[in-house]
LOLO-895164 format. One line per 3 residues: their letters; for each residue x negated, y, z negated of N, C-alpha, C. Coordinates in steps of 0.02 Angstrom, whole numbers. Layout:
BEGIN
a> X,Y,Z,X,Y,Z,X,Y,Z  ...
# end
This chain:
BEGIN
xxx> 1433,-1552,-827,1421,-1523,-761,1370,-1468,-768  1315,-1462,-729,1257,-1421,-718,1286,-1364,-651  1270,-1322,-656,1279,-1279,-604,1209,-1238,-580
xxx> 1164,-1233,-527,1130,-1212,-505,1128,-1147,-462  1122,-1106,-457,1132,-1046,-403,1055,-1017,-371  1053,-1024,-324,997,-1001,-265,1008,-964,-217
xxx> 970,-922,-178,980,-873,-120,984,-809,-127  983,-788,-198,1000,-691,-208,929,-691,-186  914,-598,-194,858,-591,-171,875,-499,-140
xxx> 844,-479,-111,814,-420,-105,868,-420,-32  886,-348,-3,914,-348,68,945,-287,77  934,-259,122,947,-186,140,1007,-197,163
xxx> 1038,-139,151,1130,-126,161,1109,-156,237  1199,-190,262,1206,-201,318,1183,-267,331  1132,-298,282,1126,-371,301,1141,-432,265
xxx> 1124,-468,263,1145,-561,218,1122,-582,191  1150,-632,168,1127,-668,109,1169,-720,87  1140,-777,90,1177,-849,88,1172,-874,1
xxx> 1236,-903,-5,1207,-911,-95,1239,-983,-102  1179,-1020,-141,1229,-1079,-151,1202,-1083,-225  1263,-1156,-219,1294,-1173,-299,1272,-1244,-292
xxx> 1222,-1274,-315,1211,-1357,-321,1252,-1359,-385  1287,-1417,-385,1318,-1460,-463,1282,-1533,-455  1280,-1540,-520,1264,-1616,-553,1302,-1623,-606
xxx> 1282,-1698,-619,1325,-1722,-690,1393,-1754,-661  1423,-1728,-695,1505,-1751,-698,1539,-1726,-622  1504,-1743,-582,1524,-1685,-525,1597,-1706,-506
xxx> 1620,-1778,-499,1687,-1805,-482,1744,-1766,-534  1725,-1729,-584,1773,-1686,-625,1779,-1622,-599  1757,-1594,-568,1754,-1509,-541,1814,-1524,-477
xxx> 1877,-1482,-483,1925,-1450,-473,1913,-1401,-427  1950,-1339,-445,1916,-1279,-387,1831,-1233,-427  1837,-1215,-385,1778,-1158,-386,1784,-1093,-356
xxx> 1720,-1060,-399,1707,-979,-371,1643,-960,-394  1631,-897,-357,1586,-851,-358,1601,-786,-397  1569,-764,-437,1598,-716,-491,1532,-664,-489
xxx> 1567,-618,-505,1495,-561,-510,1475,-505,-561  1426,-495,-587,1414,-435,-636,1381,-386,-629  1402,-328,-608,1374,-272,-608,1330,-216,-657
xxx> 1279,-197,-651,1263,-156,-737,1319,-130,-771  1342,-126,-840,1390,-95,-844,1461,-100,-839  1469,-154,-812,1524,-170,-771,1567,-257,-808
xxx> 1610,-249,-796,1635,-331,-819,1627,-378,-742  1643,-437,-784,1615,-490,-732,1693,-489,-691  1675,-503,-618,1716,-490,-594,1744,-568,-532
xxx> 1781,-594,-533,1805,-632,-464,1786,-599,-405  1743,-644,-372,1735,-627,-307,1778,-678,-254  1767,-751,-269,1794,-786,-211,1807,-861,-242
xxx> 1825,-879,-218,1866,-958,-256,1917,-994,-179  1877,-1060,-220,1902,-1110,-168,1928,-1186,-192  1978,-1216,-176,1996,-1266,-207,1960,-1312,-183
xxx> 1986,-1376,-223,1927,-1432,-212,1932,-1461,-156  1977,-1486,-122,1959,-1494,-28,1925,-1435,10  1939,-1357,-28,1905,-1321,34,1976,-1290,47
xxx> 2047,-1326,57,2097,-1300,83,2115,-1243,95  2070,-1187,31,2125,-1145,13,2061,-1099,1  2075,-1026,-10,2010,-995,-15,2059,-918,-12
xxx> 2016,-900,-75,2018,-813,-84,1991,-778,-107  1992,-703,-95,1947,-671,-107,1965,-599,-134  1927,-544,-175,1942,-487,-192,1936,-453,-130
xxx> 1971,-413,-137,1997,-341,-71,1908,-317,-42  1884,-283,-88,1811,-271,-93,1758,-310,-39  1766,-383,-16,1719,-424,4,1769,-448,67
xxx> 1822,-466,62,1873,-479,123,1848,-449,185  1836,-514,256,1805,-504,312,1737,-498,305  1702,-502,262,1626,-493,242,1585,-557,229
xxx> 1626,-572,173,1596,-650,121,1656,-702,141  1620,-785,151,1652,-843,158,1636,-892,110  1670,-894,55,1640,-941,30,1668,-1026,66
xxx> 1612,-1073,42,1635,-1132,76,1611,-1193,27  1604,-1238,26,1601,-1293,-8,1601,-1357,34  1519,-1401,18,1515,-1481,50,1537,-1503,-19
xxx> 1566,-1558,-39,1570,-1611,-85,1530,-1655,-87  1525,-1662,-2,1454,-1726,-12,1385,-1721,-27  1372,-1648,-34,1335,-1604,-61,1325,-1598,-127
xxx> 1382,-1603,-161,1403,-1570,-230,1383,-1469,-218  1388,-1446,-168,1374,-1387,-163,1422,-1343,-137  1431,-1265,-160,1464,-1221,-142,1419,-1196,-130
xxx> 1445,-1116,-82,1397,-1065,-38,1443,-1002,-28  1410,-956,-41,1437,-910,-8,1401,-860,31  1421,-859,80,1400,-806,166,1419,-743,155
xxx> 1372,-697,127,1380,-632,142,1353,-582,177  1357,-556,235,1375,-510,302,1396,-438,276  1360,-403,310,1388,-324,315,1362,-315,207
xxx> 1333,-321,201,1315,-330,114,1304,-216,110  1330,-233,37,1324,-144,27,1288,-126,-37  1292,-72,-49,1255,-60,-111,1297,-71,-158
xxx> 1366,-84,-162,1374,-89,-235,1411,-159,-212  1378,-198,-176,1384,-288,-184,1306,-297,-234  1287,-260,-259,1217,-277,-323,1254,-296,-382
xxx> 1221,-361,-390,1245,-367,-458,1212,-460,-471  1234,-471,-546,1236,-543,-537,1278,-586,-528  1260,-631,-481,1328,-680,-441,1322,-748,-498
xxx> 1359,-765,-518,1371,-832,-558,1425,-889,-524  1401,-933,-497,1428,-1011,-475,1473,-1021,-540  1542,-1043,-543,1580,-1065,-584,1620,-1128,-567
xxx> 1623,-1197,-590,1674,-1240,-567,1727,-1230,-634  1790,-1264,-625,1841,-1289,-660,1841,-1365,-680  1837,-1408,-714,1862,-1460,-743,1930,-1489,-710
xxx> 1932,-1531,-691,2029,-1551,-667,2044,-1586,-722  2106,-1570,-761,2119,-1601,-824,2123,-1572,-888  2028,-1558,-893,2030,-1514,-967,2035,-1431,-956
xxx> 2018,-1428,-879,2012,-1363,-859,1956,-1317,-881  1921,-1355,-915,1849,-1336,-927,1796,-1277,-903  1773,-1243,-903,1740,-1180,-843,1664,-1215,-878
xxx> 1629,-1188,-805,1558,-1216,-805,1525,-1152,-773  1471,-1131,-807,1452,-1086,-764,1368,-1104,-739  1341,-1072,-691,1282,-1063,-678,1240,-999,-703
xxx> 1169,-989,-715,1139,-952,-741,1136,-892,-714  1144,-889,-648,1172,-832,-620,1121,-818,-563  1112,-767,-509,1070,-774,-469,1081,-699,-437
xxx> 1031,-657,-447,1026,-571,-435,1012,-557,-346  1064,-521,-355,1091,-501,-260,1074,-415,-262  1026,-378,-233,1016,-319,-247,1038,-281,-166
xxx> 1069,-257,-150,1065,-217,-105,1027,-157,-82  997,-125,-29,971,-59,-54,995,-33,16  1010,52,-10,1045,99,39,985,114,70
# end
C-alpha cells in the first residue's frame, strides 16, 4: 500500500485547508485510517481516524468541531476538512492506513500545514 498526501500549504489563522490521502497497491487490505501530526519538537500525534465504511470517526479534543475527516473507497481516498485552522494546527500531517488482518501501518510522506497568526 502507497499512501499519498496533498493540500498542506500556507494559510492564515481562521482559515482551511482540505488534505487528502490517495492509496494504491493493496488498497482492498486497508482497514481503518487516520490523520496524524508532527509538530517541531513535538511527538507525532493522532489527530483523526475513521473506520473502513466511514461509520465511525474520531478525533483529539484540540481539532473537535473544526476538522472532518472523511473517506471515498471508490476513490481509494481519505480527506480531511480543516476550518477555523490556528497557529499551533502547524505541523506535519501524515495519511496512515491499517492492514485488516496483519494490522500493518502504512504511512504517507507527510504533507506541511503552516498556519500564521
Amino acid at each position: 500500500v502507497q499512501l499519498v498526501e496533498s493540500g498542506g500549504g500556507l494559510v492564515q489563522a481562521g482559515g482551511s485547508l482540505r488534505l487528502s490521502c490517495a492509496a494504491s497497491g493493496s488498497t482492498f487490505s486497508i482497514n481503518a485510517m487516520g490523520w496524524y501530526r508532527q509538530a517541531p519538537g513535538k511527538q507525532r500525534e493522532l489527530v483523526a481516524a475513521i473506520t473502513s465504511g466511514g461509520g465511525s470517526t474520531n478525533y483529539v479534543d484540540s481539532v473537535k468541531g473544526r476538522f472532518t475527516i472523511s473517506r471515498d473507497n471508490a476513490k481509494n481516498t481519505m480527506y480531511l476538512q480543516m476550518n477555523s485552522l490556528k497557529f499551533e494546527d502547524t505541523a506535519v500531517y501524515y495519511c496512515n492506513a491499517v492492514s485488516s488482518g496483519s494490522f500493518r501501518r502504512y504511512w504517507g510522506q507527510g504533507t506541511q500545514v503552516t498556519v500564521s497568526s
